[in-house]
DOBA-968134 format. One record per residue: residue number from 1; x, y, z of N, C-alpha, C in turn. Coordinates in Angstrom, 3 decimals, padded with zeros to 6 digits, m for minus. Layout:
{pt NUM,{X,Y,Z},{X,Y,Z},{X,Y,Z}};
...
// end
This chain:
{pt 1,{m017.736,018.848,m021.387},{m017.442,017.466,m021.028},{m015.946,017.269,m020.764}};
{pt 2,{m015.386,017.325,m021.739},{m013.566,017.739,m021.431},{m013.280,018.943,m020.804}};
{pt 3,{m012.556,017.893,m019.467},{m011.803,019.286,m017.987},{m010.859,019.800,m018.678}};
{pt 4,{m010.010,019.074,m019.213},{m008.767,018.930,m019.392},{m008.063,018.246,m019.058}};
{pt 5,{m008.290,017.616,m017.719},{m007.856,016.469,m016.741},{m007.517,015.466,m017.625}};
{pt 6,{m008.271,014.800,m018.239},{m007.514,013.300,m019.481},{m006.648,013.796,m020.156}};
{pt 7,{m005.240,013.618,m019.598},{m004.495,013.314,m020.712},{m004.051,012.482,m021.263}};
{pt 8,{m004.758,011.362,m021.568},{m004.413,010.075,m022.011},{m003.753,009.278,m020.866}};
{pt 9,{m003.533,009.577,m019.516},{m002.937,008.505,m018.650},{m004.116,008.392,m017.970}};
{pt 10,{m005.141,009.490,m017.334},{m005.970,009.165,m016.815},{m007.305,008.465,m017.715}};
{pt 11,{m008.314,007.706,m016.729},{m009.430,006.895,m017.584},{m011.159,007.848,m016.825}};
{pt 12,{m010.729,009.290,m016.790},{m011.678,009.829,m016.223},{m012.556,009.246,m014.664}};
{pt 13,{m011.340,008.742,m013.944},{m012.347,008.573,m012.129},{m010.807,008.928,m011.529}};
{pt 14,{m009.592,009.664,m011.739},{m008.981,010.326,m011.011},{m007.959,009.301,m010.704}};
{pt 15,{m007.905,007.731,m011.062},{m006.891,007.028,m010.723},{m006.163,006.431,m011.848}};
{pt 16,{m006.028,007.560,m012.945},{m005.003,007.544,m013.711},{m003.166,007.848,m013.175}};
{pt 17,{m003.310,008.477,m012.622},{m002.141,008.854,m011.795},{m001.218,007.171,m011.701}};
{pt 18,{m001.910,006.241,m010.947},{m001.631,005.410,m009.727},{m000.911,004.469,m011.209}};
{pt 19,{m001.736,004.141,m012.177},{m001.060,003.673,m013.345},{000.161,004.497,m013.753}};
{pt 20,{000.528,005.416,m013.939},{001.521,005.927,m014.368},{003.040,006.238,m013.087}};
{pt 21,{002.005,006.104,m011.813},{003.379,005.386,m010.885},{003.147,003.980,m011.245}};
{pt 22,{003.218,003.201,m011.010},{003.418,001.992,m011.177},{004.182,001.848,m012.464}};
{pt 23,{003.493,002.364,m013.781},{004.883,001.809,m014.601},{006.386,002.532,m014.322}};
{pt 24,{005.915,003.797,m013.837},{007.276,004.057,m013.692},{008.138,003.469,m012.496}};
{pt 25,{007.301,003.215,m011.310},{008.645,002.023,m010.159},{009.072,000.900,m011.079}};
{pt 26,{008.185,000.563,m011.865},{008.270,m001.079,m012.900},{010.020,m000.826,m013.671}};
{pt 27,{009.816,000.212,m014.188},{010.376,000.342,m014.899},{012.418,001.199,m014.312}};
{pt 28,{011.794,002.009,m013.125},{012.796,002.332,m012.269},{013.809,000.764,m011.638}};
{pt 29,{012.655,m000.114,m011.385},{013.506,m001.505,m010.601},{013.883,m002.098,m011.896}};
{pt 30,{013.354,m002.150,m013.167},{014.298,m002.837,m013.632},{015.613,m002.187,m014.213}};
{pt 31,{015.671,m001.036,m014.339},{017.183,m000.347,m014.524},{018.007,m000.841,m013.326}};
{pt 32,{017.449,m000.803,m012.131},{018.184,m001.137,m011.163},{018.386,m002.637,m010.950}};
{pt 33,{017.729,m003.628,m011.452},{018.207,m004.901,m011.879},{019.362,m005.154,m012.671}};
{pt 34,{019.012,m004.110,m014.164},{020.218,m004.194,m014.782},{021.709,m003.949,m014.147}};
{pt 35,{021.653,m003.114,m013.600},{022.609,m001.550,m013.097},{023.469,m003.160,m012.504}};
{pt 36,{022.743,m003.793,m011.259},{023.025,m004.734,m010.110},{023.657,m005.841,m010.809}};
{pt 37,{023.020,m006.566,m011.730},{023.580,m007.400,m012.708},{024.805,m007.230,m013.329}};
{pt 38,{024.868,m006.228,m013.931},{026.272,m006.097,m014.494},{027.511,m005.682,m013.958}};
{pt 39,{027.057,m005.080,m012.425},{028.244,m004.674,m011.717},{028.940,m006.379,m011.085}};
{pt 40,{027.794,m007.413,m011.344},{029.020,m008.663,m011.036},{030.274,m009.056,m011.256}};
// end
């Protein structure tokens, strides 16, 4: 039953991936919010 494939990001139908981009752009734009902010 276990591929190996779940490693806890995926939910077993292969679009675990798409969650783990997304938090990471989430999380890439807001460094770059900060970054932008403080160079005022």
């Amino acid at each position: 039953m276990m591929d190996g494939m779940n490693n806890g990001w995926g939910m077993g139908n292969g679009y675990g991936w798409i969650i783990g981009l997304i938090v990471l752009v989430v999380v890439i734009g807001l460094v770059f919010k900060l970054v932008s902010q403080n160079k005022k």
